[in-house]
C-alpha positions in Angstrom: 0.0 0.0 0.0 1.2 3.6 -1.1 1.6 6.5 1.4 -1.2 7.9 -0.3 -3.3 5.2 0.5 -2.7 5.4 4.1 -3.9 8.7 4.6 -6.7 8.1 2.3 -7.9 5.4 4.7 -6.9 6.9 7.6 -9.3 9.6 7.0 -11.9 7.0 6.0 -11.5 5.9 9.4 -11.6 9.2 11.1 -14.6 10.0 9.4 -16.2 6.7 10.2 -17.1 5.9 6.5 -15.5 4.3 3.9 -16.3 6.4 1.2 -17.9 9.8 0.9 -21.9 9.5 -0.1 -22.0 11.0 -3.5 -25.7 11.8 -3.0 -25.4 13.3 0.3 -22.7 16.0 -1.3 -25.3 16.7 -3.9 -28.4 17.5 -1.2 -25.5 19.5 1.4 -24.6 21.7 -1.6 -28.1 22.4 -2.8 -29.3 23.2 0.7 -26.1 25.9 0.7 -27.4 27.1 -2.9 -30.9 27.0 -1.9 -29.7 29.7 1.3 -27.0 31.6 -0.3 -28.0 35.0 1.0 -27.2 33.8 4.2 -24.2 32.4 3.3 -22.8 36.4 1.9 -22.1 39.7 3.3 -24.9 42.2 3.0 -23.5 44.8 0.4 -24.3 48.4 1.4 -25.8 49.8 -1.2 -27.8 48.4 -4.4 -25.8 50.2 -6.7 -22.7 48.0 -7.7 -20.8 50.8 -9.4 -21.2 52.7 -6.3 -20.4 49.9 -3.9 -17.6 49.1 -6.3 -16.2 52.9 -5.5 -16.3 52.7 -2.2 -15.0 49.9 -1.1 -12.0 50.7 -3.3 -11.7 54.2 -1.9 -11.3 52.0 1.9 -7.8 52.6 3.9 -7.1 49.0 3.2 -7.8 48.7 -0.5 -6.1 52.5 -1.2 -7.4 53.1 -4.5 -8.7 56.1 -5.8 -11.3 56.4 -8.5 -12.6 58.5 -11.5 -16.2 58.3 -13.4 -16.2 58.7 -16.6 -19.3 58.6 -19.6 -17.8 56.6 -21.9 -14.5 54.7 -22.9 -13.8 57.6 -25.1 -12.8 59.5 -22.2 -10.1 57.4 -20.7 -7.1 59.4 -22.6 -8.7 62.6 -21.0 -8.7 60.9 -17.4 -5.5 59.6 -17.8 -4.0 63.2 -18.3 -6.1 64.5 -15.2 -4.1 61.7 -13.3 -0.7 62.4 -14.7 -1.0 66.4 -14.4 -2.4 65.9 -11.1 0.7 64.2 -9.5 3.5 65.7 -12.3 4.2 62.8 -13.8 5.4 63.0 -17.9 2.6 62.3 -20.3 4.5 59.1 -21.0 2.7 55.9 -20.2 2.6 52.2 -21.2 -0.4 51.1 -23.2 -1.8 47.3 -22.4 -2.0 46.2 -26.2 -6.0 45.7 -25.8 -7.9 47.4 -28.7 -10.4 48.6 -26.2 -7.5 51.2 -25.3 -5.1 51.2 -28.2 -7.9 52.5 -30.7 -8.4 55.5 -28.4 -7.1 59.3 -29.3 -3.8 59.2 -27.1 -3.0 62.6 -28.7 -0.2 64.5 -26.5 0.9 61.2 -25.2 3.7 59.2 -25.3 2.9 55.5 -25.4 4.7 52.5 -25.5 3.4 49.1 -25.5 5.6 46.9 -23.0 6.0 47.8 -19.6 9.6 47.9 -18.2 10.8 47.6 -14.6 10.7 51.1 -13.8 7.2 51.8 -15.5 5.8 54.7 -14.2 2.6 54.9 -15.4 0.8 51.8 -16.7 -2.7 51.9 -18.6 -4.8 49.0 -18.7 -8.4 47.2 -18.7 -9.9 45.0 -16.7 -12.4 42.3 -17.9 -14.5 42.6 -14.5 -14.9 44.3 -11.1 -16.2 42.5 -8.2 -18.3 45.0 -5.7 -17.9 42.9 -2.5 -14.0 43.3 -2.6 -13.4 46.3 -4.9 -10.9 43.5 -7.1 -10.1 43.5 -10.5 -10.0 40.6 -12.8 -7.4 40.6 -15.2 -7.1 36.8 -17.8 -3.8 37.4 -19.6 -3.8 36.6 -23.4 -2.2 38.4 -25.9 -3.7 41.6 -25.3 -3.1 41.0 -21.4 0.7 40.9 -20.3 0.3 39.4 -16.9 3.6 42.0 -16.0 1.5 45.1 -16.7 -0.3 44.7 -13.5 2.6 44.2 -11.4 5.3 46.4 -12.4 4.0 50.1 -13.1 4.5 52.7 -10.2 1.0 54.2 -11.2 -1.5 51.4 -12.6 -4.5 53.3 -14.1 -6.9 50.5 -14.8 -10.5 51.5 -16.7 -13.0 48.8 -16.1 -17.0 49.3 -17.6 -19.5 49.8 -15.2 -21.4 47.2 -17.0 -18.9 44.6 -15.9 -19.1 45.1 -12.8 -20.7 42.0 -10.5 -21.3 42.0 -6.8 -19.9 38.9 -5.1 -16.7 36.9 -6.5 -18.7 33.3 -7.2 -20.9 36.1 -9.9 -17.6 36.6 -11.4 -17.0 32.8 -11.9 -20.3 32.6 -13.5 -19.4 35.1 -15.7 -17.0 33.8 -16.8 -17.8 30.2 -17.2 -18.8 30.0 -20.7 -15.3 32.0 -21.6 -12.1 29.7 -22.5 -10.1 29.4 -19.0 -6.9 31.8 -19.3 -3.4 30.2 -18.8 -3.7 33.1 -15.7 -5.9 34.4 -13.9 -4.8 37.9 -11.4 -7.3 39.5 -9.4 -6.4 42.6 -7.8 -7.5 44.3 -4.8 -6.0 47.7 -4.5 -2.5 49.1 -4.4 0.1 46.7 -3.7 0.5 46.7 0.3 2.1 44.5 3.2 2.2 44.9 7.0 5.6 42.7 7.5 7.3 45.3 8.5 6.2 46.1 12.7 2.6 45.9 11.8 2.9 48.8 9.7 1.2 49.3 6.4 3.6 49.8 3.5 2.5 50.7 0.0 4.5 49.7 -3.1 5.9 46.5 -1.3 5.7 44.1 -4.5 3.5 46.4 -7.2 2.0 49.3 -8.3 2.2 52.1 -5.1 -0.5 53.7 -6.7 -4.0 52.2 -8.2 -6.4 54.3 -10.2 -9.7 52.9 -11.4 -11.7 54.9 -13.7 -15.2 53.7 -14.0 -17.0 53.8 -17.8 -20.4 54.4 -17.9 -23.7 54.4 -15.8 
Protein backbone atom coordinates (compact mmCIF):
# COMPACT_ATOMS: atom_id res chain seq x y z
CA UNK A 1 0.00 0.00 0.00
CA UNK A 2 1.19 3.56 -1.14
CA UNK A 3 1.58 6.50 1.39
CA UNK A 4 -1.21 7.89 -0.31
CA UNK A 5 -3.30 5.22 0.47
CA UNK A 6 -2.75 5.38 4.11
CA UNK A 7 -3.94 8.72 4.58
CA UNK A 8 -6.74 8.07 2.32
CA UNK A 9 -7.91 5.37 4.69
CA UNK A 10 -6.90 6.90 7.58
CA UNK A 11 -9.29 9.58 6.96
CA UNK A 12 -11.89 7.00 5.97
CA UNK A 13 -11.50 5.88 9.39
CA UNK A 14 -11.56 9.22 11.14
CA UNK A 15 -14.58 10.03 9.43
CA UNK A 16 -16.19 6.73 10.19
CA UNK A 17 -17.12 5.87 6.51
CA UNK A 18 -15.45 4.27 3.93
CA UNK A 19 -16.33 6.37 1.22
CA UNK A 20 -17.90 9.83 0.89
CA UNK A 21 -21.87 9.55 -0.12
CA UNK A 22 -22.03 10.96 -3.47
CA UNK A 23 -25.71 11.83 -3.00
CA UNK A 24 -25.43 13.32 0.28
CA UNK A 25 -22.74 16.01 -1.34
CA UNK A 26 -25.29 16.68 -3.88
CA UNK A 27 -28.38 17.53 -1.23
CA UNK A 28 -25.51 19.46 1.36
CA UNK A 29 -24.59 21.67 -1.63
CA UNK A 30 -28.13 22.37 -2.79
CA UNK A 31 -29.30 23.18 0.68
CA UNK A 32 -26.08 25.92 0.69
CA UNK A 33 -27.39 27.07 -2.91
CA UNK A 34 -30.88 27.00 -1.87
CA UNK A 35 -29.74 29.70 1.30
CA UNK A 36 -26.96 31.57 -0.33
CA UNK A 37 -28.01 34.99 0.97
CA UNK A 38 -27.16 33.80 4.21
CA UNK A 39 -24.20 32.39 3.33
CA UNK A 40 -22.78 36.45 1.86
CA UNK A 41 -22.08 39.67 3.25
CA UNK A 42 -24.92 42.18 2.99
CA UNK A 43 -23.45 44.83 0.39
CA UNK A 44 -24.29 48.39 1.41
CA UNK A 45 -25.79 49.82 -1.22
CA UNK A 46 -27.84 48.35 -4.38
CA UNK A 47 -25.81 50.25 -6.70
CA UNK A 48 -22.74 48.03 -7.66
CA UNK A 49 -20.77 50.83 -9.36
CA UNK A 50 -21.23 52.71 -6.33
CA UNK A 51 -20.39 49.85 -3.92
CA UNK A 52 -17.60 49.07 -6.31
CA UNK A 53 -16.24 52.90 -5.48
CA UNK A 54 -16.26 52.73 -2.17
CA UNK A 55 -14.97 49.93 -1.07
CA UNK A 56 -12.01 50.67 -3.31
CA UNK A 57 -11.66 54.18 -1.89
CA UNK A 58 -11.32 51.97 1.93
CA UNK A 59 -7.79 52.57 3.87
CA UNK A 60 -7.07 48.97 3.17
CA UNK A 61 -7.76 48.69 -0.53
CA UNK A 62 -6.13 52.47 -1.22
CA UNK A 63 -7.39 53.13 -4.46
CA UNK A 64 -8.70 56.07 -5.81
CA UNK A 65 -11.28 56.44 -8.52
CA UNK A 66 -12.58 58.53 -11.52
CA UNK A 67 -16.17 58.34 -13.38
CA UNK A 68 -16.17 58.66 -16.61
CA UNK A 69 -19.30 58.62 -19.61
CA UNK A 70 -17.78 56.56 -21.92
CA UNK A 71 -14.46 54.72 -22.90
CA UNK A 72 -13.79 57.59 -25.13
CA UNK A 73 -12.77 59.52 -22.23
CA UNK A 74 -10.13 57.37 -20.69
CA UNK A 75 -7.11 59.39 -22.59
CA UNK A 76 -8.67 62.58 -20.97
CA UNK A 77 -8.69 60.90 -17.42
CA UNK A 78 -5.54 59.56 -17.77
CA UNK A 79 -4.03 63.16 -18.34
CA UNK A 80 -6.07 64.49 -15.23
CA UNK A 81 -4.14 61.70 -13.26
CA UNK A 82 -0.73 62.36 -14.67
CA UNK A 83 -0.98 66.36 -14.36
CA UNK A 84 -2.38 65.86 -11.05
CA UNK A 85 0.74 64.23 -9.54
CA UNK A 86 3.53 65.74 -12.30
CA UNK A 87 4.18 62.85 -13.80
CA UNK A 88 5.37 62.97 -17.94
CA UNK A 89 2.64 62.32 -20.32
CA UNK A 90 4.49 59.11 -21.05
CA UNK A 91 2.71 55.87 -20.16
CA UNK A 92 2.57 52.21 -21.20
CA UNK A 93 -0.41 51.14 -23.17
CA UNK A 94 -1.83 47.29 -22.38
CA UNK A 95 -1.96 46.24 -26.20
CA UNK A 96 -6.01 45.75 -25.78
CA UNK A 97 -7.87 47.40 -28.66
CA UNK A 98 -10.42 48.62 -26.22
CA UNK A 99 -7.51 51.16 -25.28
CA UNK A 100 -5.14 51.21 -28.23
CA UNK A 101 -7.90 52.53 -30.73
CA UNK A 102 -8.40 55.50 -28.41
CA UNK A 103 -7.05 59.28 -29.30
CA UNK A 104 -3.84 59.23 -27.12
CA UNK A 105 -2.97 62.60 -28.68
CA UNK A 106 -0.18 64.46 -26.52
CA UNK A 107 0.88 61.17 -25.21
CA UNK A 108 3.74 59.21 -25.27
CA UNK A 109 2.94 55.52 -25.44
CA UNK A 110 4.72 52.46 -25.50
CA UNK A 111 3.38 49.11 -25.46
CA UNK A 112 5.64 46.91 -22.95
CA UNK A 113 6.00 47.75 -19.58
CA UNK A 114 9.61 47.91 -18.20
CA UNK A 115 10.76 47.55 -14.62
CA UNK A 116 10.74 51.08 -13.76
CA UNK A 117 7.25 51.77 -15.47
CA UNK A 118 5.76 54.70 -14.19
CA UNK A 119 2.61 54.85 -15.40
CA UNK A 120 0.82 51.83 -16.72
CA UNK A 121 -2.73 51.93 -18.63
CA UNK A 122 -4.83 48.96 -18.66
CA UNK A 123 -8.40 47.16 -18.71
CA UNK A 124 -9.88 45.01 -16.74
CA UNK A 125 -12.43 42.28 -17.91
CA UNK A 126 -14.54 42.58 -14.46
CA UNK A 127 -14.88 44.33 -11.06
CA UNK A 128 -16.18 42.52 -8.19
CA UNK A 129 -18.35 45.04 -5.67
CA UNK A 130 -17.88 42.87 -2.51
CA UNK A 131 -14.01 43.26 -2.61
CA UNK A 132 -13.45 46.28 -4.89
CA UNK A 133 -10.92 43.48 -7.13
CA UNK A 134 -10.06 43.50 -10.49
CA UNK A 135 -10.00 40.61 -12.78
CA UNK A 136 -7.42 40.63 -15.21
CA UNK A 137 -7.13 36.83 -17.78
CA UNK A 138 -3.78 37.35 -19.61
CA UNK A 139 -3.76 36.62 -23.40
CA UNK A 140 -2.18 38.41 -25.89
CA UNK A 141 -3.66 41.64 -25.27
CA UNK A 142 -3.14 41.02 -21.38
CA UNK A 143 0.67 40.92 -20.29
CA UNK A 144 0.25 39.35 -16.91
CA UNK A 145 3.60 41.97 -15.96
CA UNK A 146 1.54 45.12 -16.67
CA UNK A 147 -0.32 44.75 -13.55
CA UNK A 148 2.56 44.25 -11.42
CA UNK A 149 5.31 46.44 -12.38
CA UNK A 150 4.02 50.06 -13.09
CA UNK A 151 4.52 52.68 -10.22
CA UNK A 152 0.97 54.19 -11.18
CA UNK A 153 -1.46 51.42 -12.64
CA UNK A 154 -4.48 53.32 -14.06
CA UNK A 155 -6.87 50.52 -14.80
CA UNK A 156 -10.54 51.52 -16.73
CA UNK A 157 -13.00 48.79 -16.14
CA UNK A 158 -17.01 49.33 -17.57
CA UNK A 159 -19.47 49.80 -15.25
CA UNK A 160 -21.40 47.22 -16.97
CA UNK A 161 -18.91 44.63 -15.94
CA UNK A 162 -19.08 45.14 -12.75
CA UNK A 163 -20.74 41.96 -10.46
CA UNK A 164 -21.31 42.01 -6.80
CA UNK A 165 -19.90 38.93 -5.15
CA UNK A 166 -16.66 36.87 -6.49
CA UNK A 167 -18.74 33.33 -7.20
CA UNK A 168 -20.89 36.13 -9.89
CA UNK A 169 -17.59 36.56 -11.40
CA UNK A 170 -17.01 32.79 -11.86
CA UNK A 171 -20.27 32.60 -13.45
CA UNK A 172 -19.44 35.09 -15.75
CA UNK A 173 -16.97 33.82 -16.78
CA UNK A 174 -17.81 30.25 -17.19
CA UNK A 175 -18.77 30.01 -20.68
CA UNK A 176 -15.26 31.97 -21.64
CA UNK A 177 -12.08 29.67 -22.48
CA UNK A 178 -10.10 29.42 -19.02
CA UNK A 179 -6.91 31.84 -19.26
CA UNK A 180 -3.37 30.23 -18.77
CA UNK A 181 -3.70 33.09 -15.67
CA UNK A 182 -5.92 34.43 -13.89
CA UNK A 183 -4.81 37.92 -11.36
CA UNK A 184 -7.31 39.53 -9.41
CA UNK A 185 -6.36 42.64 -7.78
CA UNK A 186 -7.49 44.25 -4.80
CA UNK A 187 -6.04 47.72 -4.46
CA UNK A 188 -2.45 49.13 -4.37
CA UNK A 189 0.14 46.74 -3.72
CA UNK A 190 0.52 46.65 0.29
CA UNK A 191 2.14 44.48 3.21
CA UNK A 192 2.22 44.92 7.01
CA UNK A 193 5.61 42.66 7.50
CA UNK A 194 7.35 45.30 8.55
CA UNK A 195 6.22 46.12 12.66
CA UNK A 196 2.64 45.90 11.76
CA UNK A 197 2.91 48.85 9.66
CA UNK A 198 1.19 49.32 6.39
CA UNK A 199 3.55 49.82 3.54
CA UNK A 200 2.49 50.70 0.03
CA UNK A 201 4.48 49.71 -3.08
CA UNK A 202 5.88 46.53 -1.30
CA UNK A 203 5.67 44.08 -4.50
CA UNK A 204 3.45 46.44 -7.16
CA UNK A 205 2.01 49.32 -8.34
CA UNK A 206 2.15 52.07 -5.08
CA UNK A 207 -0.51 53.72 -6.71
CA UNK A 208 -3.97 52.19 -8.18
CA UNK A 209 -6.36 54.29 -10.22
CA UNK A 210 -9.65 52.87 -11.38
CA UNK A 211 -11.68 54.90 -13.70
CA UNK A 212 -15.25 53.75 -13.99
CA UNK A 213 -16.97 53.79 -17.76
CA UNK A 214 -20.36 54.43 -17.86
CA UNK A 215 -23.68 54.38 -15.82
Amino acid sequence: MMARDDILAALRAALGTRGADAAQVRREAAALLDDLPSTRPVLASADLVAEFAARLTTPKVAATVDRIASAAELPAAVRRYTEARGLPPTVALQPAAAITALDWTGFTLHDKVAPDETVAVGVARWGIAETGSLVFHSGEDTPVLAHFLPLHHVVLVAAGSIVAYLEDYAIAAAGERPPRNANLVTGASGTTDIEGSLVLGAHGPRWLHVVIAGA
